[in-house]
N, C-alpha and C positions, 0 to 999 in steps of 0.2 A: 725434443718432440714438438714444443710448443714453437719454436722457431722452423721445424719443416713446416707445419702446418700452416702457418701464418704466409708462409712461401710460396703454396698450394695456393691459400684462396688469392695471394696478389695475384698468383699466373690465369686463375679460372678472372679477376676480375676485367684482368688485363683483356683479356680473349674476348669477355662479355663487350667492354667498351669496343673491342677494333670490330666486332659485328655488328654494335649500333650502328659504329661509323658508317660501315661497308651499306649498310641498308641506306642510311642517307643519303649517300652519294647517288649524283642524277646514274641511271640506267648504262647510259653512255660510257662511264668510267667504270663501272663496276664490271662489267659486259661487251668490250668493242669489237665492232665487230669490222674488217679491214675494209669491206666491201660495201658499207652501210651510205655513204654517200654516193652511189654509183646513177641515185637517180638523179642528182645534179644535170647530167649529161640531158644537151636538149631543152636548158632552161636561160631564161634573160633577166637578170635581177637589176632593180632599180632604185633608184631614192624613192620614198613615198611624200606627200606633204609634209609632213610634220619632222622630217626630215631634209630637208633643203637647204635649211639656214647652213651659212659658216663665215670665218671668216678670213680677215688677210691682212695680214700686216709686214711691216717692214722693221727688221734688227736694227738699222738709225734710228727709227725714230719711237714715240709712245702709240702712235695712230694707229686704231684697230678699226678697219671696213667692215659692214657688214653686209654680206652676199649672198645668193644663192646659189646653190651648186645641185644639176641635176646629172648625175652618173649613171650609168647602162654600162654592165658587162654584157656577153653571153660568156658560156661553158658552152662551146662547142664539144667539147670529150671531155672522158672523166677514164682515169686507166690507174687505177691499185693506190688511187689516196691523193693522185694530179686530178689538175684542171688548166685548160686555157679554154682561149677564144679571144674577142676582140672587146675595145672598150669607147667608149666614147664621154665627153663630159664639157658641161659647157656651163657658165658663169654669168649673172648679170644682179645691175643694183638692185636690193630689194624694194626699191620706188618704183621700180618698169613694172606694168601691169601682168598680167600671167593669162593664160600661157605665152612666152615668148615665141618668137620664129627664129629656128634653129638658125648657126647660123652657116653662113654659105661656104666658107673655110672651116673644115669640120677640127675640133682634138680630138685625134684616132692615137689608142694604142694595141701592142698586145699584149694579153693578160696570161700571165703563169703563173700556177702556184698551190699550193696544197692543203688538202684539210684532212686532219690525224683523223683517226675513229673517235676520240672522244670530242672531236667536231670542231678543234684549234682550226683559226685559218691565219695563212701569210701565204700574201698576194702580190706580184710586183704587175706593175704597166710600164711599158717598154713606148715611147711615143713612134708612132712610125715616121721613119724621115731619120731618127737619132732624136736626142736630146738626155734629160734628165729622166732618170729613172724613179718612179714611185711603188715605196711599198706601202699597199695596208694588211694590217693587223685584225683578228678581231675573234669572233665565237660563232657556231650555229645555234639561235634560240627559238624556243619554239612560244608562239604567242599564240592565243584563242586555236589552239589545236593547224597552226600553220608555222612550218620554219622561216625565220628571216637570217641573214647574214649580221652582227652587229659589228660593223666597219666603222676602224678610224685609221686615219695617217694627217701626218705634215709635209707639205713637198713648195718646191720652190727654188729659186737661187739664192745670189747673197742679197737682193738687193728688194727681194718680194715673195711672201711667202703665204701657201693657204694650209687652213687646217679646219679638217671636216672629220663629223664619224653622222652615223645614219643607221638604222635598224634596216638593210635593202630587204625588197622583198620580190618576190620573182613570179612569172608568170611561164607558159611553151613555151619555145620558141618559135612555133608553128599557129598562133595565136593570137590575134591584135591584142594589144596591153597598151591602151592609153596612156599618157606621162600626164603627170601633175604637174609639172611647169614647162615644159616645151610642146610647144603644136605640133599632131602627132603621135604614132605611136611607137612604144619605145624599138618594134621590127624596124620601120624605116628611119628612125633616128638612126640607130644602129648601124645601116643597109650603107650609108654611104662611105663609113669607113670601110666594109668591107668591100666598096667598088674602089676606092681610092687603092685600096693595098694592092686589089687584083692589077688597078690601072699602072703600079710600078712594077709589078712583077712577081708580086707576093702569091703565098697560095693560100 
């Protein structure tokens, strides 16, 4: 008798502990909901300042550069947990004064990729033209009651490589959203890969 009982209170203690858990877990996980990112669609996410820095290094050697990197996706669509649109992203020493002037050979890619209900994202950029493909990795977090993206990846060849992550945060896309380090704002940064893709044929 004394061992049913004793089997009893581990199974109610058991229950008790996986419903603290369940309470603690953010909302997200406890609750997803498939459609809950659907307002993505129609937004252009960017590096913020304090977000900039990264760096670059090469597998020969110990030398690690330090750079800044200012990225702009859009989400043109969002459809049952996808996202694309286009991206663009451009590099300069952290001694060049800021804002820089974009530069006149744009890095366009396109961007696919998806983010679960409980707000996981992987993202690849596809460069236009061909090249090397890049993924990032990352979470949707919510900071002073606003979502940011919290991105990282490493991308590169064998002979040079960069690695960034960033808290993005987004603006319309129907909007001006100034850039913290390119002159500008992050619409017409943006505008010239999507003239570039149209000018080969892209749609």
């Amino acid at each position: 008798m004394r061992t049913e009982k004793t089997w009893m209170w581990t199974l109610l203690a058991a229950g008790a502990a996986a419903s603290a858990l369940a309470a603690a877990l953010p909302a997200a996980a406890a609750d997803p909901k498939p459609g809950r990112w659907s307002w993505t669609e129609g937004t252009i996410w960017y590096v913020p300042p304090n977000g900039l820095p990264a760096i670059v290094s090469s597998p020969d050697t110990n030398e690690v550069l330090e750079v800044y990197d200012q990225t702009v996706y859009s989400i043109d669509r969002y459809w049952k947990g996808y996202i694309w649109g286009y991206q663009r992203v451009q590099f300069w020493q952290k001694s060049d004064p800021m804002p820089v002037t974009p530069d006149s050979d744009p890095t366009c890619a396109r961007m696919v990729g998806s983010i679960t209900p409980e707000g996981t994202l992987n993202v690849s950029f596809t460069p236009l033209g061909g090249g090397t493909r890049t993924t990032g990795v990352g979470f949707m977090q919510k900071f002073d009651k606003a979502w940011t993206m919290e991105m990282q990846m490493t991308t590169g060849s064998d002979d040079l490589q960069i690695s960034h992550w960033a808290y993005m945060e987004y603006c319309d896309i129907d909007k001006k959203c100034p850039l913290p380090g390119i002159k500008g704002s992050a619409q017409s940064f943006l505008q010239a890969c999507r003239d570039l893709d149209m000018a080969a044929g892209g749609k």
